[in-house]
C-alpha positions in Angstrom: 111.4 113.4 100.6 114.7 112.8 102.4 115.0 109.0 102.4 117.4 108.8 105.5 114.7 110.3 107.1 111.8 108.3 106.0 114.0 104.9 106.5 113.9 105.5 110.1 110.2 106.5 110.3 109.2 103.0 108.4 111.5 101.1 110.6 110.3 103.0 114.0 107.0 102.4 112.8 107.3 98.9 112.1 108.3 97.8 115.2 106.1 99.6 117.2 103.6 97.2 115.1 105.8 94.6 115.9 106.0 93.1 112.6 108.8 92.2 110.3 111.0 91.6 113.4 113.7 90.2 111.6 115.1 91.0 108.1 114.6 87.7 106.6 110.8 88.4 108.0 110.6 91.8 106.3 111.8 90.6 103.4 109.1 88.1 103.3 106.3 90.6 104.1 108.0 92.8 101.3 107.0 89.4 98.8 104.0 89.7 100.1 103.4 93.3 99.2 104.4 92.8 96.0 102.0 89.9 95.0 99.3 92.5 97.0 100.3 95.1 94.1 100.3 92.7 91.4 96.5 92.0 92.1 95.7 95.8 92.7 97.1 96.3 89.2 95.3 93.3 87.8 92.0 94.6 89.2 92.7 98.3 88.4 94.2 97.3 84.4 92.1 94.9 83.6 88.8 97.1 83.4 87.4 98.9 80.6 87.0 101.8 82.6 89.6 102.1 85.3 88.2 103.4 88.7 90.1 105.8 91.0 89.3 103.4 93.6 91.4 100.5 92.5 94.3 103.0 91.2 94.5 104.0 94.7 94.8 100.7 95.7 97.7 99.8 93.3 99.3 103.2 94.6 99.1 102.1 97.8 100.6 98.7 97.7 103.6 100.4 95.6 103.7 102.2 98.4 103.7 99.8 101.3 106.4 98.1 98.9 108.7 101.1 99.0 108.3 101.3 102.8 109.1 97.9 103.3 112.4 98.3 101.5 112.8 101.9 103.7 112.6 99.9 107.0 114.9 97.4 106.0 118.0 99.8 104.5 117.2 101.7 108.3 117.2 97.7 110.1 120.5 96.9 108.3 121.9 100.6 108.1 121.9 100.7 104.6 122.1 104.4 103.0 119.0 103.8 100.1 119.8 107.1 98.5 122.9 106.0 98.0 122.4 102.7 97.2 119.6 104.0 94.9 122.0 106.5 93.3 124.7 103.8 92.7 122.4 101.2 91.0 120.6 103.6 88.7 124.2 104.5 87.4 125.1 100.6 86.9 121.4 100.5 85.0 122.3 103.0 83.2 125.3 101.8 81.7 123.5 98.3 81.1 120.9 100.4 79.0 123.8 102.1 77.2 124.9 98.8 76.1 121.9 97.0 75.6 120.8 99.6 72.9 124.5 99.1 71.3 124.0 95.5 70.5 
């Protein structure tokens, strides 16, 4: 999936919904989405017996999670596969060295 790409979907879509008009609102909503995950996985984790059902539910949170973050690199014209690339590089190194100590 070309990220660039999918940025500018999220965002296009977003505002045609007319939500998350502002950054400081999307990143709000993006809270939001993450609480909504933690409770899909608390439902889905939490039985003896996981359903597909409430996997699906958790995979879709994660996902309005990642989109949330897509529409806001695209609002503030952030490259996120960049961005992406550079930080799993600086987590990385902090691995490196946490397993050092």
């Amino acid at each position: 999936m070309d990220l660039k790409s999918a940025s500018q979907k999220a965002y296009e879509i977003a505002r045609k919904r007319g939500i998350n008009e502002t950054t400081f609102e999307a990143l709000k909503h993006c809270a939001g989405e993450v609480l909504e995950a933690n409770e899909a996985y608390n439902d889905w984790s939490l039985l003896d017996s996981p359903k597909d059902d409430l996997k699906e539910k958790f995979e879709n949170e994660l996902a309005d999670i990642v989109i949330c973050v897509l529409s806001i690199s695209a609002r503030e014209y952030i490259d996120i596969e960049k961005a992406i690339a550079r930080k799993m590089l600086i987590n990385e190194g902090r691995a490196k060295n946490e397993c050092i100590k």
